[in-house]
N, C-alpha and C positions, 0 to 999 in steps of 0.2 A: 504494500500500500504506500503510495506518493503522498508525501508532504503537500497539502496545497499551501501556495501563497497565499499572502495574507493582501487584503489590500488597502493600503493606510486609507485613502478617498473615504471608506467605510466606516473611519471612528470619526467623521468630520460634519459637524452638522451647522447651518448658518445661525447666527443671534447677531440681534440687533443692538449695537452697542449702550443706545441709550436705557437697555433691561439690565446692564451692569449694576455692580456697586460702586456705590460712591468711595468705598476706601477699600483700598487693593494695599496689599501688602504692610510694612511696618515704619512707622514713624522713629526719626531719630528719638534719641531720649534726650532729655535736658539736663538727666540728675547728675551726671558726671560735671558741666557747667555750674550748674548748682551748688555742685561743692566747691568748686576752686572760689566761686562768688561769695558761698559762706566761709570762707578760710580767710580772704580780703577784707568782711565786714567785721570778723571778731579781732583783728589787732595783734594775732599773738604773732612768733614769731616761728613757732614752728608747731604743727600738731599734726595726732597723729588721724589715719583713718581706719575707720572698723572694716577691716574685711570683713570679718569672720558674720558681722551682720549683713552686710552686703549680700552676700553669698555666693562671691567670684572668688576667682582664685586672683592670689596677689599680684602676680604678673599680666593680668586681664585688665585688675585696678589701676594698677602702676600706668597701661598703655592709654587705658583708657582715660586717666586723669591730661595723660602727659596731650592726648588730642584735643581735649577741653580747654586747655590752657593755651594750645596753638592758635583753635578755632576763637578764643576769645582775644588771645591779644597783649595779654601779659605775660609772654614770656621773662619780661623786664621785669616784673615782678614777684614773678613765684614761679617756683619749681618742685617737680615730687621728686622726690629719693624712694629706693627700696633697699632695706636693709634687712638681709633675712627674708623674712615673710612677710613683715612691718612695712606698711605704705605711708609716709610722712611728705606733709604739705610745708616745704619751706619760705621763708619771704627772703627776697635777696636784696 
């Protein structure tokens, strides 16, 4: 017995775009922004960040703090360190 082909034409069927949804796929997030913004407003001079709340891994935080900080603009400002496992927001 032969294999029949398959014929893709067959899983394809027309819709009208405007029967979409209004929101397709995933919104950036803010909260990594959010932090470096809360780390500017409290004064200090260096603190640290709860991963362990978070629920990334350090290295996830670490990037993701460090693209926050690109996308906003103060690099001149602050910077993350990782030491260990520890995610720390410094002011420079």
């Amino acid at each position: 017995m032969a294999a029949s082909k398959l014929n893709p034409a067959e899983f394809l069927k027309p819709r009208d775009p405007a029967t979409l949804p209004q929101r397709r796929g995933r919104q950036a997030s803010t909260f990594y922004a959010d932090l470096v913004q809360a780390f500017l407003a409290a004064g200090e001079a260096a603190m640290d960040v709860d991963v362990k709340r978070i629920g990334r891994k350090p290295d996830t935080v670490r990037s993701a703090l460090a693209k926050a900080i690109r996308t906003l603009g103060v690099q001149g400002k602050v910077r993350v360190s990782m030491v260990g496992d520890e995610v720390i927001l410094i002011k420079r």
